[in-house]
N, C-alpha and C positions, 0 to 999 in steps of 0.2 A: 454537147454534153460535157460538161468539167469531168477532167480527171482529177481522182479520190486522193490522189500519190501526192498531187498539186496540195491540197487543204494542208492549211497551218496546224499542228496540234499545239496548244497554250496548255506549258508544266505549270506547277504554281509557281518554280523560280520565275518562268518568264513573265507570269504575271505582276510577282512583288517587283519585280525591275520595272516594268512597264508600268506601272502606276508610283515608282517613287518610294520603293522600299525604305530607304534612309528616310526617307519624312516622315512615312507612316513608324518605322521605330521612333524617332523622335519625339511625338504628339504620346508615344504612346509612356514613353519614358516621363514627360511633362505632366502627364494626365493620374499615373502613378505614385509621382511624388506631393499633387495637389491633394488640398485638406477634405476635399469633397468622397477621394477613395480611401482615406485616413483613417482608422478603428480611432474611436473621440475616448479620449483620456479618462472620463469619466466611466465610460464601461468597463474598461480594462482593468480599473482600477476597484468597480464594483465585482467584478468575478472574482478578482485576487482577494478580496475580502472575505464576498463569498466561501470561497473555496474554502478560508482559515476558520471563519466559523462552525462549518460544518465539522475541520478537523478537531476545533476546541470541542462541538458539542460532542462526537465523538468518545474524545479523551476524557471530557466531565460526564460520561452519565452515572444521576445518581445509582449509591452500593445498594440502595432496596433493590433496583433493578434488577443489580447484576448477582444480588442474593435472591433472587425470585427466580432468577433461570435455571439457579444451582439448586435450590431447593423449593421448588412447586410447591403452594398452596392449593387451597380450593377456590372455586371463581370466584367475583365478585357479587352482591349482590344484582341482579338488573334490577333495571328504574323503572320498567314499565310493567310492573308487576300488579294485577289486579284487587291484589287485596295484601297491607302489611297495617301494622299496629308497634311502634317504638316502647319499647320500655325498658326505663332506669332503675338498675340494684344496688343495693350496697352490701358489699361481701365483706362480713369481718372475719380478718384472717384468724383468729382466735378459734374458730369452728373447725372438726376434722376434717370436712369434707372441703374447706378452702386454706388447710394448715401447707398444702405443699406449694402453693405460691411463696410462701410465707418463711419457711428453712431449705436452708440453715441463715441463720440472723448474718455470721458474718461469711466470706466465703471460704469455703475449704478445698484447694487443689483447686478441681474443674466446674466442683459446684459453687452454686451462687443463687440466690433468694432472684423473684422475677424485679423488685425494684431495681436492686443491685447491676442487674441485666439491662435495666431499661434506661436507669443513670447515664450511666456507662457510653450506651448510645446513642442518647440525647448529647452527653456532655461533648463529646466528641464528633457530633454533627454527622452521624451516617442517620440518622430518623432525625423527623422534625418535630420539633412539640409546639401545642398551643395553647392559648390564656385560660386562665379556668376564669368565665366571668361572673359577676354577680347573680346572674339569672340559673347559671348553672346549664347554659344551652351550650354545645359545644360549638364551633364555626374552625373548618380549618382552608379559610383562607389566608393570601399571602400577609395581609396586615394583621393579622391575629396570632403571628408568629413569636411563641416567647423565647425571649433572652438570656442567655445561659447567665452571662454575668450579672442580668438584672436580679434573675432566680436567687444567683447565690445569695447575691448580700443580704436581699429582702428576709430572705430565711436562717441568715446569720451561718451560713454552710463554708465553713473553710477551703481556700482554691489556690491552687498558685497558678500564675500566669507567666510563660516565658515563650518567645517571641510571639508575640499577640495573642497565642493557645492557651485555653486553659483548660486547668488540669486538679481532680482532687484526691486526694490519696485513697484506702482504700478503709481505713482507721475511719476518716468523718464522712464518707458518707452515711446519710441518717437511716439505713437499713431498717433495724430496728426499732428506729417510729412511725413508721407506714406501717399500720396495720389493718388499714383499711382502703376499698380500692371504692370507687364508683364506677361501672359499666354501662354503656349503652348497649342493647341488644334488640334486633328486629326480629319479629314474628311476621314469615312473610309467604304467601302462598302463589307461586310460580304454575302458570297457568301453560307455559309452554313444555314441559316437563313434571307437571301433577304433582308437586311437591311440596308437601308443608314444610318449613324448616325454619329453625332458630338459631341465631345467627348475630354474634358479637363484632359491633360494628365502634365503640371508642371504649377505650379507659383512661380511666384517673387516677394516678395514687395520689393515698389523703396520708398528709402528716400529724400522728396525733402527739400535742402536747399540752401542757401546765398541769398533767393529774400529779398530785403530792397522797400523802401519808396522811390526812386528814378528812380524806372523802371527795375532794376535789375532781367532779370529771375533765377528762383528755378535751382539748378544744380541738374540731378537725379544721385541716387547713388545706383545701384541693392543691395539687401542685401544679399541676396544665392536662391537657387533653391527647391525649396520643390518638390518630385512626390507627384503628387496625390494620387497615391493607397495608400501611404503611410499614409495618413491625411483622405481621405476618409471618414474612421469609425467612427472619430472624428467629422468631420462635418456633419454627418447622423444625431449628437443628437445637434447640435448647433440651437438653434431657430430663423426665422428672420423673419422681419416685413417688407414687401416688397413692402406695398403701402402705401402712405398717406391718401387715403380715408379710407382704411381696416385698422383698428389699431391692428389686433389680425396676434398674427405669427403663421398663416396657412403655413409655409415652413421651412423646413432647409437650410441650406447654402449649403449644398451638392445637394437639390433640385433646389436650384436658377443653381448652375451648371450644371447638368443633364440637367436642361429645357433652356440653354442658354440664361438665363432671361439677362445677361452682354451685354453692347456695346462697341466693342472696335476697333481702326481703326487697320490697318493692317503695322505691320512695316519691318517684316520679312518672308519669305518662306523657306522649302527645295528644294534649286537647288543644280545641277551641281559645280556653280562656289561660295556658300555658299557665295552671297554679299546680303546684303538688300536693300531694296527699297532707304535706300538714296546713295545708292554707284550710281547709273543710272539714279533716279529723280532729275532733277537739282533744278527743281525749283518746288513750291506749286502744281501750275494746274498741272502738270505731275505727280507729288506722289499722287494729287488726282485720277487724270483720272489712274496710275497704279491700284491702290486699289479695283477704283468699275470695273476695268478690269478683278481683281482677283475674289471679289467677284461674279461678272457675271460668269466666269468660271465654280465655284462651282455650283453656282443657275442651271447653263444648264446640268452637268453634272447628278446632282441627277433627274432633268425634264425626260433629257432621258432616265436614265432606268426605268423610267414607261411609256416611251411613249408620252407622255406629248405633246401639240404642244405647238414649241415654239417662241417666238413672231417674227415678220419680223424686230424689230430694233434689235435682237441680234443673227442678221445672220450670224455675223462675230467670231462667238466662235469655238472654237475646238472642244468641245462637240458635234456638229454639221456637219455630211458629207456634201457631195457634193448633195446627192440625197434628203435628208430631204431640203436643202434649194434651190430647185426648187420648190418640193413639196410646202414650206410655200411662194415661192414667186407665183405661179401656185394660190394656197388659195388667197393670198392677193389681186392679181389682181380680182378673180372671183367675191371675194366680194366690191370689188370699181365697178365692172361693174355691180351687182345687185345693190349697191346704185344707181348708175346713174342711172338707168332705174325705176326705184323706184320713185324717181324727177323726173321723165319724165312724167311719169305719171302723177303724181300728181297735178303738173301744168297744164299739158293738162283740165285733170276734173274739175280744179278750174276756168279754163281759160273758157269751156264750158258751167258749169254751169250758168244759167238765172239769172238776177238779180231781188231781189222782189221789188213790186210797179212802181208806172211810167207808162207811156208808152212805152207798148211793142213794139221794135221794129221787123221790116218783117224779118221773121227766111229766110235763105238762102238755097237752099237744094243741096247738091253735085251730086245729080242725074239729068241726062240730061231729058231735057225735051222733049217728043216727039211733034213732027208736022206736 
């Protein structure tokens, strides 16, 4: 039987001696400096990039942004919305109920007209604008972006330029020739939250000129397209005075928005064949009678999804089945024949009634008389 006391115990020293410690550092020093356990130039060099990108995007993100965190808007509209209808107005600032976009013409102190505001922010690149094109459809992708410098000259708007920036005084910008804005607005009914709502999605300021002292009308001249979400943030902290009795600005211009406080007639739709009301309105009374067509439309459509009854003179809407407008003409008749009978009455009573004083004469009795 071996004795236990006899067995070898092997420490790890004695092992790295016993197998060649020096060597095995050696291979292992060799093996460390080869290109195979190497970080490759190319990654090292892609992280360091990395890294600086992310600090540039960092340090660039756009001021909507960082004016959205400070001053909250309302959401967005969603896209997967089961039912919405686009429609374009046109607000002439001349009217009182869209006169507070419109002053003060030039700016005084803190106030400042909404173009004057939107100039301002365009000219100096915190909001982006884009082309107003011929068709009138707005698009705010990255090629459709317009040029501040391109704007100016085309529009003959005095600018001065110092290191690359440009810059225009406060004298020419043309405040006082935009009197007229184009809007796009969506009618859109959110299915995930039961909510009808309307909802300002682009504007345009339009510059009007060549009107003279001889009759001559204003030529409008779109300027570009602004999105709204993009401007939103911005107009959350713009203040406005939106009555003339109330002189204090209890609202923002983002709130005049919201709450639809604007009037503006209707000059455009999305259809199918993308024409507007004047490509098929020949004349005045038909772009009117179009318009309160449309807006009836709208009016009936948001009525019925609560239910709503709706009147017998706009039996003729789409919004409206066949079965609803039996129903309201079934109502309408009931209640002309409780009127009538209503007056029937009424007359009868008055007609029966005795008259006071005088001589009374011999009451008549409808009862036969026996004999």
């Amino acid at each position: 039987m071996k004795n236990r006391s006899s067995q070898k115990h092997f420490t790890p020293l004695a092992l790295w001696r016993g197998v060649g410690g020096e060597a095995l550092l050696f291979m292992l020093l060799l093996l460390s400096s080869s290109p195979l356990f190497a970080q490759p130039k190319k990654s090292r060099v892609a992280a360091v990039s990395t890294t600086t990108t992310q600090k540039k995007t960092t340090a660039a993100k756009p001021a909507s942004d960082r004016a959205a965190l400070m001053f909250p808007t309302s959401d967005v509209m969603p896209e997967d919305v089961v039912w919405r209808r686009d429609i374009y107005r046109q607000l002439d600032l001349m009217k009182d109920a869209n006169a507070p976009l419109y002053y003060p013409v030039e700016p005084h102190g803190k106030e400042q007209n909404l173009f004057t505001y939107l100039f301002r922010l365009f000219i100096s690149g915190r909001i982006p604008a884009y082309q107003y094109k011929l068709d009138g459809n707005e698009s705010f992708e990255e090629k459709d972006k317009a040029d501040a410098r391109e704007l100016l000259e085309r529009y003959s708007i005095y600018y001065e330029e110092k290191d690359g920036k440009v810059s225009v005084p406060e004298s020419d910008i043309p405040s006082a020739e935009v009197t007229r804005y184009y809007i796009k607005e969506s009618n859109y009914f959110d299915q995930r939250s039961a909510t009808y709502t309307t909802r300002v999605t682009a504007l345009c300021p339009v510059l009007m000129r060549g009107a003279d002292d001889f009759g001559t009308e204003a030529t409008p001249y779109p300027l570009f397209w602004i999105n709204y979400d993009d401007v939103a943030a911005y107009l959350s902290r713009m203040p406005l005075m939106a009555s003339n009795l109330n002189n204090v600005t209890n609202m923002t211009v983002d709130d005049y928005f919201t709450m639809n406080r604007y009037e503006g007639k209707i000059y455009k739709t999305n259809n199918l064949q993308g024409r507007v009301l004047a490509n098929y309105c020949k004349t005045d009374s038909a772009m009117t009678n179009e318009q309160k067509r449309i807006e009836q439309e709208l009016s009936d459509f948001e009525n019925h999804i609560w239910h709503q009854p709706v009147p017998a003179d706009s039996l003729d809407s789409v919004a409206v089945d066949s079965k609803d407008k039996k129903a309201a003409r079934t109502k309408a008749k009931d209640s002309a024949k409780k009127e009538s009978k209503a007056s029937r009455r009424s007359k009868s009573s008055s007609a029966a009634k005795p008259k006071s004083g005088g001589s009374s004469a011999p009451r008549v009795s409808a009862r036969r008389q026996r004999h």
